[in-house]
Residue frames as a rotation matrix with the C-alpha (Angstrom) as fourth column:
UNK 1
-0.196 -0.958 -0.208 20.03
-0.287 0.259 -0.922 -15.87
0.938 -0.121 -0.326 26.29
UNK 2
0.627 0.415 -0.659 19.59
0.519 0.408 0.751 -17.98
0.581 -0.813 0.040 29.25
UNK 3
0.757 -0.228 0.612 20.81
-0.531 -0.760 0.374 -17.01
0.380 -0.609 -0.696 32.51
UNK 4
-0.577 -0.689 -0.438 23.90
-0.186 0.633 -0.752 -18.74
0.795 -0.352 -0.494 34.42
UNK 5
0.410 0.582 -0.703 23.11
0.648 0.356 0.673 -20.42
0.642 -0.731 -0.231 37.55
UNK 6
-0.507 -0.671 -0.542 24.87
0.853 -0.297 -0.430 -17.82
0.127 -0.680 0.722 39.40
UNK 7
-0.908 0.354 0.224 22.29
-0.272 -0.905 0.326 -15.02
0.318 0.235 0.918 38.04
UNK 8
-0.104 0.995 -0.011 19.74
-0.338 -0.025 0.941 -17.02
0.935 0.101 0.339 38.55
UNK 9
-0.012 0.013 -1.000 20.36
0.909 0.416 -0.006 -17.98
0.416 -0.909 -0.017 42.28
UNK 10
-0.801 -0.429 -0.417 20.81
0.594 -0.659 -0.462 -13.89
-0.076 -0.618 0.783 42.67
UNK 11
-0.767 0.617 0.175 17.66
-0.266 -0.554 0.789 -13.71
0.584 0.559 0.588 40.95
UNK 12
0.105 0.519 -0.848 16.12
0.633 0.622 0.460 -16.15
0.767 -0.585 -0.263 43.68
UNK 13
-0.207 -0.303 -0.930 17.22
0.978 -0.093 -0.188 -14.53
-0.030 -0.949 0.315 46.25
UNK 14
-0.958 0.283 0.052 16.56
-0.285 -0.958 -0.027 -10.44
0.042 -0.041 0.998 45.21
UNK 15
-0.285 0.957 -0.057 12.66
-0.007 0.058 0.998 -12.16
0.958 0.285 -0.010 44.94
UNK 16
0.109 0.227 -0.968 12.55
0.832 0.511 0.214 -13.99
0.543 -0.829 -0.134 48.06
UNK 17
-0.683 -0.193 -0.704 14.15
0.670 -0.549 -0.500 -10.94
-0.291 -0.813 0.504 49.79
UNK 18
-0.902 0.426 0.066 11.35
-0.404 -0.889 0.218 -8.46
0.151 0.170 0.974 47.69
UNK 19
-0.161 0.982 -0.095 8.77
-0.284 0.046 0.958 -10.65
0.945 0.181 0.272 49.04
UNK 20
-0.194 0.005 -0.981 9.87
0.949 0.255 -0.187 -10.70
0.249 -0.967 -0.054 52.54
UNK 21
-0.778 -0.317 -0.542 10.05
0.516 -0.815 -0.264 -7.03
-0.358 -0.486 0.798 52.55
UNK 22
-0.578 0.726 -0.372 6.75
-0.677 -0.682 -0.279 -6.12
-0.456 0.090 0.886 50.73
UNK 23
-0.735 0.300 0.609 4.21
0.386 0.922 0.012 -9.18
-0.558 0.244 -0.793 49.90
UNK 24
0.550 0.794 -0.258 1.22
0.269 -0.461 -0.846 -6.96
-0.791 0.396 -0.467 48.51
UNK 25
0.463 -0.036 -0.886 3.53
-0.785 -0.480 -0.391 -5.44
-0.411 0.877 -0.250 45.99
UNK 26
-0.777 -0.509 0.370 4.93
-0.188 0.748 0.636 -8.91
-0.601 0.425 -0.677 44.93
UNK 27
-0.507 0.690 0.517 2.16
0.587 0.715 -0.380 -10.70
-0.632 0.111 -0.767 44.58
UNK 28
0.394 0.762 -0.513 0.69
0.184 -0.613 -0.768 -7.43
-0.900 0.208 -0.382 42.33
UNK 29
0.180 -0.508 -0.842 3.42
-0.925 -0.379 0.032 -7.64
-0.336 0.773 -0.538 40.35
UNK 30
-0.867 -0.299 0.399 3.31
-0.103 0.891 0.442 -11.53
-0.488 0.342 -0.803 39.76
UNK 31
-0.201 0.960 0.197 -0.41
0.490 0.273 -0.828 -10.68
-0.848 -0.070 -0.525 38.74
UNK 32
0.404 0.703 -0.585 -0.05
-0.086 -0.608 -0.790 -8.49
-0.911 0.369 -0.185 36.58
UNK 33
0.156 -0.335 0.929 0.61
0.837 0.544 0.056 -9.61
-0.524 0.769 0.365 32.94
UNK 34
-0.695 -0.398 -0.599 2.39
0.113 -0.883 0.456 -7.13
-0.710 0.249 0.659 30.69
UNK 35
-0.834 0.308 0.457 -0.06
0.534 0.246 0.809 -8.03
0.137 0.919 -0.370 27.83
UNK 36
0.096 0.984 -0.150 -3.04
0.995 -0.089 0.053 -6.92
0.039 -0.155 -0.987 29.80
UNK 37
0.020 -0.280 -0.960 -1.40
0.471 -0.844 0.256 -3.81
-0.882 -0.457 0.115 30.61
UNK 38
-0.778 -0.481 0.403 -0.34
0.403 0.109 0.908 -3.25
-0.481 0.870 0.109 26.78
UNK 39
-0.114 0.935 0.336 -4.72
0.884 -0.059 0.464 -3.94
0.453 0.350 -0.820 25.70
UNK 40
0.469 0.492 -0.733 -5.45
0.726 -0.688 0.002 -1.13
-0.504 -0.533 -0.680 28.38
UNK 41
-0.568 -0.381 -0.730 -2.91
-0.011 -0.883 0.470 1.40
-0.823 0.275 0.497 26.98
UNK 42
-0.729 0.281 0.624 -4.22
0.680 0.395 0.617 0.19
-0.074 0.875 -0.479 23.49
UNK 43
-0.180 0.981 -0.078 -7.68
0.950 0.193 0.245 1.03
0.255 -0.030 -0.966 24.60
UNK 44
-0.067 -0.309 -0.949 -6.34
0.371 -0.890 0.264 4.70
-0.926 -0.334 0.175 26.19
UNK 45
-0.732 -0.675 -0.086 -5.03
0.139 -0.272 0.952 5.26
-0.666 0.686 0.293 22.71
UNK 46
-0.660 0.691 0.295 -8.14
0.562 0.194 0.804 4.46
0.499 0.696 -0.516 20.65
UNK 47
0.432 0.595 -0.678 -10.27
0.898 -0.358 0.257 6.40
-0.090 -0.720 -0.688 23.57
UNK 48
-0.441 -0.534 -0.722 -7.54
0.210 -0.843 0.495 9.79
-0.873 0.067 0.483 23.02
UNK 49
-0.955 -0.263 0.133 -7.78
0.216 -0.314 0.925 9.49
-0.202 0.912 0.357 19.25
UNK 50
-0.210 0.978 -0.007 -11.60
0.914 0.199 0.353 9.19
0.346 0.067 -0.936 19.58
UNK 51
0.642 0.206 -0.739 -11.65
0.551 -0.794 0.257 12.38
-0.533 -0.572 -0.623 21.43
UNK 52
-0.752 -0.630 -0.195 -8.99
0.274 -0.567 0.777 14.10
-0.600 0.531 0.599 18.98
UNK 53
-0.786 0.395 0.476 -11.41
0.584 0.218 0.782 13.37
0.205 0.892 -0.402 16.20
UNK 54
0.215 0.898 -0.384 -14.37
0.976 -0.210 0.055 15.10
-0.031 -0.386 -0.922 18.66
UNK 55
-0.165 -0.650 -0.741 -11.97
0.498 -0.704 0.506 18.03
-0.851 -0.286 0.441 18.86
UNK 56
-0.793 -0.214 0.570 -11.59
0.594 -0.066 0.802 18.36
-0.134 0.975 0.180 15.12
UNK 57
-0.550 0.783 0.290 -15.01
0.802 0.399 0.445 18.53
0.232 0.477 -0.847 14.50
UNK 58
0.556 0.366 -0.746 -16.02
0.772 -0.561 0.299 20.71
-0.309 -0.742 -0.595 16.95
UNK 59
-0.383 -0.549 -0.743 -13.35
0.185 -0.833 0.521 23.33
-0.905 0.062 0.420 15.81
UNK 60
-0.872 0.225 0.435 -15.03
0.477 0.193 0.857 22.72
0.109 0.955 -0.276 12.45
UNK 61
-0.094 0.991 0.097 -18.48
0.860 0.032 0.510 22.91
0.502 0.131 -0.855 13.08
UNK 62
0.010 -0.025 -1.000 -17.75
0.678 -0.735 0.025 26.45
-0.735 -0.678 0.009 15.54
UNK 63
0.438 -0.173 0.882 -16.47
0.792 -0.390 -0.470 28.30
0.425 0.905 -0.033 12.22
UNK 64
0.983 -0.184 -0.008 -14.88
-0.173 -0.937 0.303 30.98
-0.063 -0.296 -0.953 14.10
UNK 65
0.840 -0.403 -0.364 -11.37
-0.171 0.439 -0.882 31.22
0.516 0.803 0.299 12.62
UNK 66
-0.200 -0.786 0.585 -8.89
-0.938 -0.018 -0.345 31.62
0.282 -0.618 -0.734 15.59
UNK 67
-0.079 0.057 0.995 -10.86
-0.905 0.414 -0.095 29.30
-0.417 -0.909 0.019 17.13
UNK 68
0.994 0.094 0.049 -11.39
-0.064 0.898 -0.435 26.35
-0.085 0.429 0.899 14.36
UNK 69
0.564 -0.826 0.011 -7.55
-0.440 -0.311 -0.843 26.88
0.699 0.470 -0.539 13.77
UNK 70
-0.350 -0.772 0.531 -6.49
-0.877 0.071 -0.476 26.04
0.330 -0.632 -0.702 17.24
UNK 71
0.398 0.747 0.532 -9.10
-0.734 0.608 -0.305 23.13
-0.551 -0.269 0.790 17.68
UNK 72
0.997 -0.081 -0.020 -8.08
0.054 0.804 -0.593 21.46
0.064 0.590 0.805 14.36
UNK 73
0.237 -0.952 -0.193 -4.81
-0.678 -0.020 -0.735 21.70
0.696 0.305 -0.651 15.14
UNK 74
-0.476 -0.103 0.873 -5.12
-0.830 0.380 -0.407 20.30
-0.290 -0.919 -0.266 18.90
UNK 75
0.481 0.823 0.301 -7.26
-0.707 0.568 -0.423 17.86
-0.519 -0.009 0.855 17.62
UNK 76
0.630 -0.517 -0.580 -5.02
-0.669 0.017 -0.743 16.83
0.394 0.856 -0.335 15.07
UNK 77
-0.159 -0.832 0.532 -2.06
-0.934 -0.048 -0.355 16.74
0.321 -0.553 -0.769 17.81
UNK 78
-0.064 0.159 0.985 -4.18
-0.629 0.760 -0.164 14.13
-0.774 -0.631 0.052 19.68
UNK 79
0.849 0.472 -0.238 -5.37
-0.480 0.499 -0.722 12.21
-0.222 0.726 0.650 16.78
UNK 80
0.324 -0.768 -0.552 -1.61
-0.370 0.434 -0.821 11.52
0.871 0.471 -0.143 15.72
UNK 81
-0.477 -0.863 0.165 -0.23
-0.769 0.319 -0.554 11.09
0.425 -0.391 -0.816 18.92
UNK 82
-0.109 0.402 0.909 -2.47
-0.556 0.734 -0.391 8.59
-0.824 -0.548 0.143 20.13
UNK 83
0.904 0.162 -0.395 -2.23
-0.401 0.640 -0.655 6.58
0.147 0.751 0.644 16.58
UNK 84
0.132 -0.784 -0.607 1.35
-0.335 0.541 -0.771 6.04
0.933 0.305 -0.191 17.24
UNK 85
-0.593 -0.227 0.773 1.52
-0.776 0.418 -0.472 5.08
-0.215 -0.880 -0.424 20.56
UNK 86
0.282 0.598 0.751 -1.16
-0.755 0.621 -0.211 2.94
-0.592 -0.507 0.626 19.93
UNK 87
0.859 0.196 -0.473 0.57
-0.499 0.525 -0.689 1.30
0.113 0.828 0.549 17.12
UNK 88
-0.288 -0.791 0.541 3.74
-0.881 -0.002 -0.472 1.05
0.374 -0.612 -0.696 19.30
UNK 89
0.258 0.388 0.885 1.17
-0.554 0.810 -0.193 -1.12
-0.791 -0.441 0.424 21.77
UNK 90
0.928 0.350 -0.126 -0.24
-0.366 0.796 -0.482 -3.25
-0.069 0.494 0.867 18.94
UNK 91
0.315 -0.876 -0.365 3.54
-0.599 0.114 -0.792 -3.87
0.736 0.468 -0.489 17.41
UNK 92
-0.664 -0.133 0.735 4.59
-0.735 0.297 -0.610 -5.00
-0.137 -0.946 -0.295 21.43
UNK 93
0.186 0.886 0.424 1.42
-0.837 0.369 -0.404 -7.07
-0.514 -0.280 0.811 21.55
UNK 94
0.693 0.179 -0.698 2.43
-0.713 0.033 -0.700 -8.92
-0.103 0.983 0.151 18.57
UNK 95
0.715 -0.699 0.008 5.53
0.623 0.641 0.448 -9.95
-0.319 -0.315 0.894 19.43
UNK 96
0.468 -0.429 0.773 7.38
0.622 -0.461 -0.633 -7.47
0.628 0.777 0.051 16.61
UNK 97
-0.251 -0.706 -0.662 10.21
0.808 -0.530 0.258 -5.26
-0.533 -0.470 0.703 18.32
UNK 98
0.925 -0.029 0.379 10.00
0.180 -0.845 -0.504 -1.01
0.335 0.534 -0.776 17.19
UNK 99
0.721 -0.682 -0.121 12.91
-0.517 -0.646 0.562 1.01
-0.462 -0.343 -0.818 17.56
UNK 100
0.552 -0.395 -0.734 14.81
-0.833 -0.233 -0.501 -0.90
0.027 0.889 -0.458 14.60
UNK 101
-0.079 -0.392 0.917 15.54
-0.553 0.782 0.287 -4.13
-0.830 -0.484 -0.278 16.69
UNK 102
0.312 0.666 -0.677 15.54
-0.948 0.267 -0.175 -6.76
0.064 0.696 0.715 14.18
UNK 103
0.649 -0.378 0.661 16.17
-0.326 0.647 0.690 -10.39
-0.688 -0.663 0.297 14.84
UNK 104
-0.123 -0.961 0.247 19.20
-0.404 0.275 0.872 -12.19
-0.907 0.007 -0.422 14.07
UNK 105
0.135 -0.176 -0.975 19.92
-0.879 0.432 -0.200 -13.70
0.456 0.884 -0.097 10.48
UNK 106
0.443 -0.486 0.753 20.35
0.235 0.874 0.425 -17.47
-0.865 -0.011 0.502 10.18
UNK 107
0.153 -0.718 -0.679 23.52
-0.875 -0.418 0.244 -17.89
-0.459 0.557 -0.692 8.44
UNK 108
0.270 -0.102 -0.957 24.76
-0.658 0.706 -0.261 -21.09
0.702 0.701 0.124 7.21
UNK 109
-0.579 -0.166 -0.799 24.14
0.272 0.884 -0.380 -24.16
0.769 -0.437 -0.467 9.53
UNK 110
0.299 0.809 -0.506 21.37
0.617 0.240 0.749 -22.56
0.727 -0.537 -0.428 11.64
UNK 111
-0.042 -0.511 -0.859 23.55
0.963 -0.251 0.102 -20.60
-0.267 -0.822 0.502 13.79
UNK 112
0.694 0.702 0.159 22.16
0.700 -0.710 0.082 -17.01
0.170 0.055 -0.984 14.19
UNK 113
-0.457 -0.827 -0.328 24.56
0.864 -0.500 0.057 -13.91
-0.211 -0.257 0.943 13.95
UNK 114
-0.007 0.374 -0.927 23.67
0.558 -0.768 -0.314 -10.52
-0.830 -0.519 -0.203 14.32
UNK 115
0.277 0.262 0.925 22.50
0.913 -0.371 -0.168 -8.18
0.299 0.891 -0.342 11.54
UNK 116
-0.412 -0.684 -0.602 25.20
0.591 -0.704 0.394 -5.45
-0.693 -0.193 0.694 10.98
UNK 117
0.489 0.382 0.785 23.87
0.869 -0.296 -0.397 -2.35
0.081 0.876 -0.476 9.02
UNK 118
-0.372 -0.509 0.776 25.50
0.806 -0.591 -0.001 0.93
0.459 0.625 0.631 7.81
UNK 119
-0.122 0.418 -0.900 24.44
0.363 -0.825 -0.433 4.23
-0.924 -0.380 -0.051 9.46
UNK 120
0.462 0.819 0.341 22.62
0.655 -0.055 -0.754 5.93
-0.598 0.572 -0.561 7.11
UNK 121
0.610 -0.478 -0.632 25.23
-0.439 -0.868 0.233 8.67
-0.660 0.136 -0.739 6.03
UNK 122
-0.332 -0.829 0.450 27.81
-0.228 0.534 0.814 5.60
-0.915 0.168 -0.366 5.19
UNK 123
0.235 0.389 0.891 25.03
0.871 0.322 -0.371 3.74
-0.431 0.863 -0.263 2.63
UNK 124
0.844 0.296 -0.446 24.50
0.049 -0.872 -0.487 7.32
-0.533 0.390 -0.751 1.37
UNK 125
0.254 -0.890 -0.379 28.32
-0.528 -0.456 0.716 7.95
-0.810 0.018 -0.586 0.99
UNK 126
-0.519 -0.715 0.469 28.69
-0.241 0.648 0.722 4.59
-0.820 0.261 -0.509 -0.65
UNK 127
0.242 0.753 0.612 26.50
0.604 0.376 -0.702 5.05
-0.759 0.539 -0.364 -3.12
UNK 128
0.904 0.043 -0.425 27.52
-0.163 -0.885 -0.437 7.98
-0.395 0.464 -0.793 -4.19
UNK 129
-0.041 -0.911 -0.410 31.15
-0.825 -0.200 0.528 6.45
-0.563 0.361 -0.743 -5.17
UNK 130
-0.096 0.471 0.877 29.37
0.476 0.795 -0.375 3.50
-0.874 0.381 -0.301 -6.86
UNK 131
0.586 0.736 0.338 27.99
0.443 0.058 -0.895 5.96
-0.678 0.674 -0.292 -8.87
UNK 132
0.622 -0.578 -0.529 30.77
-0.661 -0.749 0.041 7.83
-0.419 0.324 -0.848 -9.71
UNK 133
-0.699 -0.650 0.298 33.10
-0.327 0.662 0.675 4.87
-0.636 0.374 -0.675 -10.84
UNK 134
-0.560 0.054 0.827 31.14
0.759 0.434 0.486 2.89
-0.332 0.899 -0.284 -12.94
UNK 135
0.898 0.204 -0.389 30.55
-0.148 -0.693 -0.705 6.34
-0.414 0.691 -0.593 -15.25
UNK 136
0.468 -0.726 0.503 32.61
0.798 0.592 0.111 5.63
-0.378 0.350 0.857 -17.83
């Protein structure tokens, strides 16, 4: 959605005034691209899980049972959480929204309207009197 020219003349002007008042952090933030930032988490993520996996192993190869118990478990911990974040990244990278965003429908003549879904309880509900009526 574009901006009006009224937002975007306050949008001139909050710049101009955040690069009179601090030029080093403008100019760091016109440099830095969100993509590059994205690869680096990426690369965190694949570096964690890589080191979960060292974790694992190591609680493995110790045999000692408290201790392989709390290893493969920590190991584990990392291993997953650094698989989803990093698939979070990739997903971002991509272009692909997470958190259930999905993009508009085209409807009839090109003109895009928002996709409306149930809350999960409702579908649920309405199934369940679907099924109950057509029993004959």
């Amino acid at each position: 959605m574009p901006l009006s020219e009224n937002e975007q003349r306050l949008l001139e002007q909050i710049e101009r005034a955040l690069v009179e008042d601090d030029p080093k952090f403008a100019s760091a933030v016109r440099s830095t691209e969100p993509r590059t930032y994205l690869l680096r988490r990426v690369r965190r993520s694949a570096f964690v899980f890589l080191l979960g996996l060292v974790v694992l192993v190591v609680g493995v190869v110790l045999n000692q049972v408290p201790l392989t118990v709390i290893l493969g478990i920590l190991g584990f911990t990392m291993m997953l959480l650094a698989a989803l974040r990093g698939a979070a990244d990739l997903r971002r990278i991509s272009g692909r929204e997470t958190g259930g965003r999905r993009p508009a429908a085209r409807g009839r003549g090109g003109k895009s309207r928002p996709r409306t879904r149930a809350p999960f309880m409702e579908r649920i509900e309405e199934r369940w009197r679907r099924r109950w009526e057509d029993r004959p």
